[in-house]
C-alpha positions, 0 to 999 in steps of 0.5 A, spaced: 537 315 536 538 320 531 545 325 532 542 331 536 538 326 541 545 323 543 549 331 543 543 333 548 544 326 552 552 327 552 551 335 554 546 332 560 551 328 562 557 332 562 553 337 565 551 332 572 559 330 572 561 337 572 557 339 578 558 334 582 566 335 581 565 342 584 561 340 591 567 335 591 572 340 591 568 345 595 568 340 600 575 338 600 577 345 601 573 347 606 574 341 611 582 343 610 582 349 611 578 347 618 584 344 620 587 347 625 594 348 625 596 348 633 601 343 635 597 342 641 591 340 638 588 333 637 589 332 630 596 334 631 598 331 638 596 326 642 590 327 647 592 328 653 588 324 659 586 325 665 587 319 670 581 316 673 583 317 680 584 326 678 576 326 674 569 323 676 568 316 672 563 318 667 564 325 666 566 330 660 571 327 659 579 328 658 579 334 654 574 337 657 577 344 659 572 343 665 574 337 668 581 338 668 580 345 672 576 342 677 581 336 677 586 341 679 590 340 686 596 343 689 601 337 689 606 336 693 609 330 694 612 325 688 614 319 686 621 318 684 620 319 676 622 323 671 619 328 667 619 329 660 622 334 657 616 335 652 611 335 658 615 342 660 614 344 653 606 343 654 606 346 660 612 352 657 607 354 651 599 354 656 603 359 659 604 363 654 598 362 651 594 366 658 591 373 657 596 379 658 594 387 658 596 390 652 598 383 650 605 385 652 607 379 654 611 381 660 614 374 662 621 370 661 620 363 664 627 359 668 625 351 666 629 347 670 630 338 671 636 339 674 636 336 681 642 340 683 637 347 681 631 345 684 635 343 690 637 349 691 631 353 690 628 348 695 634 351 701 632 358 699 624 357 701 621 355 707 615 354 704 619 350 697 621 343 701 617 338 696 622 342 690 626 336 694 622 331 690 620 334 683 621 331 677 621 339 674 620 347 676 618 352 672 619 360 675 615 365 672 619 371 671 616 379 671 619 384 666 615 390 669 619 394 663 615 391 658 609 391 662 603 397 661 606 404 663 603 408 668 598 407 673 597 400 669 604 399 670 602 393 675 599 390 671 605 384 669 603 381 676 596 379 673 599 377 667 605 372 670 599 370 675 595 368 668 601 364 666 602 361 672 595 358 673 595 356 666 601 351 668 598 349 673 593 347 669 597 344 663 600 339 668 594 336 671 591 336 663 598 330 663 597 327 669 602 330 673 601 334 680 604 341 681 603 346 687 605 354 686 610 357 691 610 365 691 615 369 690 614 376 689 612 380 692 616 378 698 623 381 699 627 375 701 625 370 696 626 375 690 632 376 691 634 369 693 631 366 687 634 371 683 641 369 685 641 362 685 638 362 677 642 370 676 635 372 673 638 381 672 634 386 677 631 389 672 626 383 672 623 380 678 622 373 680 614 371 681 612 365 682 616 357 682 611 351 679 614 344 683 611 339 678 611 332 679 608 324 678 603 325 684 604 320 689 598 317 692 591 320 690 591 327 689 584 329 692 581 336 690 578 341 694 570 343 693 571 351 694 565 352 691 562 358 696 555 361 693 554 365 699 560 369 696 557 370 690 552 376 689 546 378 683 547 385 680 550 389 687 553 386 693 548 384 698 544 380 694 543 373 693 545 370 686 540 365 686 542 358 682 538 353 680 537 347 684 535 341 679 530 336 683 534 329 684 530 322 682 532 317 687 536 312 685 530 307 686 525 311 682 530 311 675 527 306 671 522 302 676 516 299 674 509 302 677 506 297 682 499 298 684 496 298 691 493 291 692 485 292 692 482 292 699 479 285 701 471 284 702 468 285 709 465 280 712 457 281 714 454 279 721 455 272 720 462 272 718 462 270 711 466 273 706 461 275 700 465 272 693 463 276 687 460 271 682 466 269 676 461 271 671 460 278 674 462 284 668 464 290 672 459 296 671 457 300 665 460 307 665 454 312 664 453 314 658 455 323 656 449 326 656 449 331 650 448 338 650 442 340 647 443 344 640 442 351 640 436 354 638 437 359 632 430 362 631 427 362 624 429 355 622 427 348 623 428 344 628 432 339 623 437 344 621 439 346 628 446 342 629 448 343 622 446 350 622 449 352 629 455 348 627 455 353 621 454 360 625 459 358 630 465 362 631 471 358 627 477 357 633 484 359 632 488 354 632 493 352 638 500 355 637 507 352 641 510 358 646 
């Protein structure tokens, strides 16, 4: 091998070397940057489960944003068991995390495990008896000043519904019940609540989250209604889909057959039996359409040259 034949094959070579390196690279940067960078996600925390007793068995699984909305209930009895100040903080940034006009965020959150407190709250509300048994309360507070202005000014009721609800939701997603007790816009409950956690007047007290370990089984309501939902204007039905449903017997059954009908017998009584020999009978055979006539040429050329003048057709397409 003469000098020049090796200087193109160690070119070759480099030039291979390079070009693998860089889709290398590539790939590596780019399934870094796709990371995300949220402590709540999967890569960065534990995956939150669902017990099996709160989501159907074979669902979409534990992360599945549906399943935990569908799993949701109002709790209102728990177990005498504590909860972890890092359960509080999942539920502390899913409430932040809800949709606000403006993005003004018009929200403080009270966080509170202390029994003393929750009791207190508890004696203040006739509708808050299980805080008595909650491992943990979360009240969401309102700060209209920081809201929208205006006619939109009572927006920050929709935003601390918003965060509320997102609570609500991050409890169940960690295995834990929780119930909302309304505050705002009753008078006396407002003013209680904000004596007992000495929340200032110009930020109102909306909602108080009692979260606990559910005793017994939680059992979600089907509020599903299709008659409430209409199609383009009030008054018209939305037509949903209705999927056929496969009796559990028809999956994956075998065909049967029904049996032939037995012989009749003749006028003596004796059940004809066919001889063992006896091949079943012909089909008959397809009887060929006559070619067509094309005058001016034999009658040996007919098919083939039918065949030729015949119109070529398009060939099927998929819809």
């Amino acid at each position: 091998m003469n000098a020049k034949r090796f200087q193109q094959i160690l070119i070759g070579v480099l030039s291979f070397v390079a070009v693998v390196s860089t889709v290398l690279l590539f790939q590596t940067r780019s399934a870094m940057s796709s990371k995300p960078e949220c402590p709540a996600c999967p890569e960065q925390a534990p995956a939150v489960q669902i017990p099996a007793s709160r989501c159907d068995a074979g669902g979409p699984g534990a992360n599945d944003a549906l399943a935990v909305i569908h799993a949701r209930t109002s709790v209102r009895a728990y177990k005498d068991q504590p909860v972890s100040l890092d359960q509080v903080e999942k539920m502390l940034k899913a409430g932040m995390a809800a949709p606000t006009a403006g993005n003004r965020q018009p929200w403080y959150f009270v966080a509170t495990t202390d029994r003393a407190v929750m009791d207190k709250l508890a004696e203040a509300n006739e509708h808050g008896a299980m805080l008595k048994s909650a491992g943990a309360a979360i009240v969401v507070v309102g700060s209209p000043p920081e809201g929208l202005r205006g006619e939109s000014g009572e927006m920050w009721v929709q935003d601390c519904a918003a965060a509320t609800q997102n609570i609500l939701l991050a409890a169940t997603a960690q295995g834990l019940g929780a119930v909302w007790i309304g505050i705002h816009p009753v008078t006396d409950r407002v003013a209680a609540v904000r004596n007992i956690l000495e929340i200032p007047q110009d930020k109102t007290p909306f909602s108080i989250v009692s979260i606990g370990w559910p005793e017994g089984t939680p059992t979600p309501k089907d509020k599903f209604k299709p008659e409430k939902v209409f199609n383009g204007k009030w008054g018209t039905a939305f037509e949903f889909s209705k999927p056929a449903a496969t009796p559990p017997d028809a999956i994956d059954a075998p065909a049967v057959q029904a049996p032939e009908p037995a012989p009749a017998a003749d006028e003596t009584g004796t059940v004809p039996v066919p001889p063992p020999d006896a091949a079943p009978a012909a089909e008959p055979a397809a009887v060929k359409p006559p070619a067509p006539v094309i005058p001016g040429l034999p009658a040996d050329t007919m098919p083939r040259a039918a065949a030729e003048a015949a119109p070529e057709q398009p060939a099927p397409t998929q819809n």
